[in-house]
C-alpha positions in Angstrom: 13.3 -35.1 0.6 14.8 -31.4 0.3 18.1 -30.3 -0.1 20.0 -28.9 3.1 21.5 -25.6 2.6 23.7 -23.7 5.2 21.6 -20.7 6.4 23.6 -18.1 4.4 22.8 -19.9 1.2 19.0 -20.2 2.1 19.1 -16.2 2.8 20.8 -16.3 -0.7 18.0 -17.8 -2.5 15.5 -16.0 0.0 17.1 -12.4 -1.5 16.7 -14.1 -5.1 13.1 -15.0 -4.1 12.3 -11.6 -2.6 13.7 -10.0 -6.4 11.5 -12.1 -8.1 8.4 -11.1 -6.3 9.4 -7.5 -6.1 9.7 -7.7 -10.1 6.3 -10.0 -10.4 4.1 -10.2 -7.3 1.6 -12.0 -9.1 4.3 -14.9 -10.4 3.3 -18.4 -9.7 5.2 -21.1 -8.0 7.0 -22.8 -11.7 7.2 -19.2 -12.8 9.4 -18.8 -9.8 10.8 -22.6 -10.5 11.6 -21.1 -13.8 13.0 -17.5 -13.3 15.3 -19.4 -10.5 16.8 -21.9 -13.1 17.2 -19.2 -15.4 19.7 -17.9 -12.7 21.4 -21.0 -12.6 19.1 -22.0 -9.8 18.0 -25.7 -9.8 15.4 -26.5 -7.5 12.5 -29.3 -6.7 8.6 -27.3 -7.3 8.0 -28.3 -3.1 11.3 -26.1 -2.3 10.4 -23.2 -4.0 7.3 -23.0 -2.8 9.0 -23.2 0.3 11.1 -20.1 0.1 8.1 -18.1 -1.4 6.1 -19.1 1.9 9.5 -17.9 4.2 9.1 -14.8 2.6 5.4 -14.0 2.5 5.4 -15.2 6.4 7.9 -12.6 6.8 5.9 -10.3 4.8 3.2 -10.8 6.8 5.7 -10.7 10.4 6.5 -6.8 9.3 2.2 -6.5 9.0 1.9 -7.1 12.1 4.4 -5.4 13.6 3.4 -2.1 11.9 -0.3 -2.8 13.2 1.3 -3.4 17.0 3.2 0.2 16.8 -0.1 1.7 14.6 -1.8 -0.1 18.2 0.8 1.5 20.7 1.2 4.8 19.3 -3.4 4.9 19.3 -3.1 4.6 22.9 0.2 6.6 23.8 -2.7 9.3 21.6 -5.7 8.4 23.9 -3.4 9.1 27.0 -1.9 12.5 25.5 -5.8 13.4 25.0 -6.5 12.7 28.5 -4.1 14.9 30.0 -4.7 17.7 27.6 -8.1 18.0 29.2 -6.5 17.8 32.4 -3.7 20.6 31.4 -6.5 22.6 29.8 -8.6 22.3 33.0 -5.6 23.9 35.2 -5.1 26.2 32.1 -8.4 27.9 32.5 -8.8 27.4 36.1 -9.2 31.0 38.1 -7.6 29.9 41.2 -4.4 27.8 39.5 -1.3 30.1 39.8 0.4 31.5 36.3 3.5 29.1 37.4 0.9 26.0 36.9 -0.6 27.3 33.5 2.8 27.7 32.1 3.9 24.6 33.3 0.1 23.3 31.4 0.9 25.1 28.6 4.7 24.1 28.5 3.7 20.3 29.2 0.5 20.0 26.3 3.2 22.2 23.9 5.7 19.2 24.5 3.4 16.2 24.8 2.1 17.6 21.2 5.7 17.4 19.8 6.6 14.0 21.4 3.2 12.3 19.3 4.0 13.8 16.4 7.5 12.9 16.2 6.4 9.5 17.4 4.5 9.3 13.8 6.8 10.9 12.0 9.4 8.3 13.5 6.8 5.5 12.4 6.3 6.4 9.6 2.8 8.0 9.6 3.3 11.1 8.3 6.1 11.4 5.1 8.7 14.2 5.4 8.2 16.1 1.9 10.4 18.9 2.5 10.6 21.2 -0.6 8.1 18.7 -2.4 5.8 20.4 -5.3 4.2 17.5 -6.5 3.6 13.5 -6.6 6.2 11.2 -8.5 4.9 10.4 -11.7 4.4 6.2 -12.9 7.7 5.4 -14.1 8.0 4.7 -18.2 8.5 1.2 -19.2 12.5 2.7 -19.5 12.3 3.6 -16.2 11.3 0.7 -14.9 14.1 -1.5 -17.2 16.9 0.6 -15.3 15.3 0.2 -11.8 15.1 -3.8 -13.0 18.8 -3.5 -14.1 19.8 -1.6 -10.7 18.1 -4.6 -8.7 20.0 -7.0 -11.0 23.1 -4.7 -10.6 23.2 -4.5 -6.5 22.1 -8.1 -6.2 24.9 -9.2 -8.0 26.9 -7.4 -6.0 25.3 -8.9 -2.6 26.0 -12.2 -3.9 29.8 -11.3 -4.8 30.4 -10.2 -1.1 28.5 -13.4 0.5 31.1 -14.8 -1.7 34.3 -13.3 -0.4 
């Protein structure tokens, strides 16, 4: 039988879980077992595996909810290419008054600008203002003080679930 936890302690070990995986994505389940007791986390092999299933289903939740919006945001681009043609057709139509083309040109200007800040919002396109160049792999120091950050600020988590 597994323990029964409260549901702030299970996020608790989930966030300790979620660290561990960040740090070794390819850890297995008594590597987990092992780094956990080595926090002063006891646990049976059938729990752990447990938590590390919670969090790749949730993993896998955020998936799919990035392919839905990559979904909606195809079709809200389909529809704003179906009335450019039409706004094009009353652009370069002879008998359509200028007040219409503007209004055409004014309306595919703006439903331009709405799809793109749509992907920006997203997350499509990356905002690299004043960027020169691509990060470079961090150095095995680098990636110690990132390690000792993560350490850092989930110590401090667990100090507020605390108060």
């Amino acid at each position: 039988m597994m323990p029964a936890f409260s549901k702030e302690k299970e996020k608790e070990f989930l966030a300790v879980i979620r660290l561990l995986l960040v740090r070794r994505p390819d850890i297995s389940i008594l590597g987990l077992q092992e780094a956990l007791n080595q926090n002063g986390y006891r646990f049976h092999r059938e729990y752990v595996t447990k938590l590390q299933k919670k969090v790749l289903t949730e993993r896998i939740h955020r998936i799919e909810d990035r392919q839905l919006l990559s979904k909606e945001i195809a079709e809200f681009e389909d529809l704003i290419g179906v009335t450019a043609n039409e706004l094009w057709r009353i652009i370069l139509a002879k008998n359509s008054s200028n007040h219409e083309k503007i209004r055409a040109i004014g309306t595919l200007v703006n439903n331009r600008s709405v799809l793109l800040e749509k992907k920006f919002n997203a997350g499509v396109f990356e905002k690299q203002l004043g960027k020169v160049k691509a990060e470079p792999v961090l150095t095995p120091e680098q990636r110690q003080m990132v390690s000792n950050a993560l350490d850092y600020v989930h110590s401090l988590s667990l100090q507020n679930q605390g108060s």
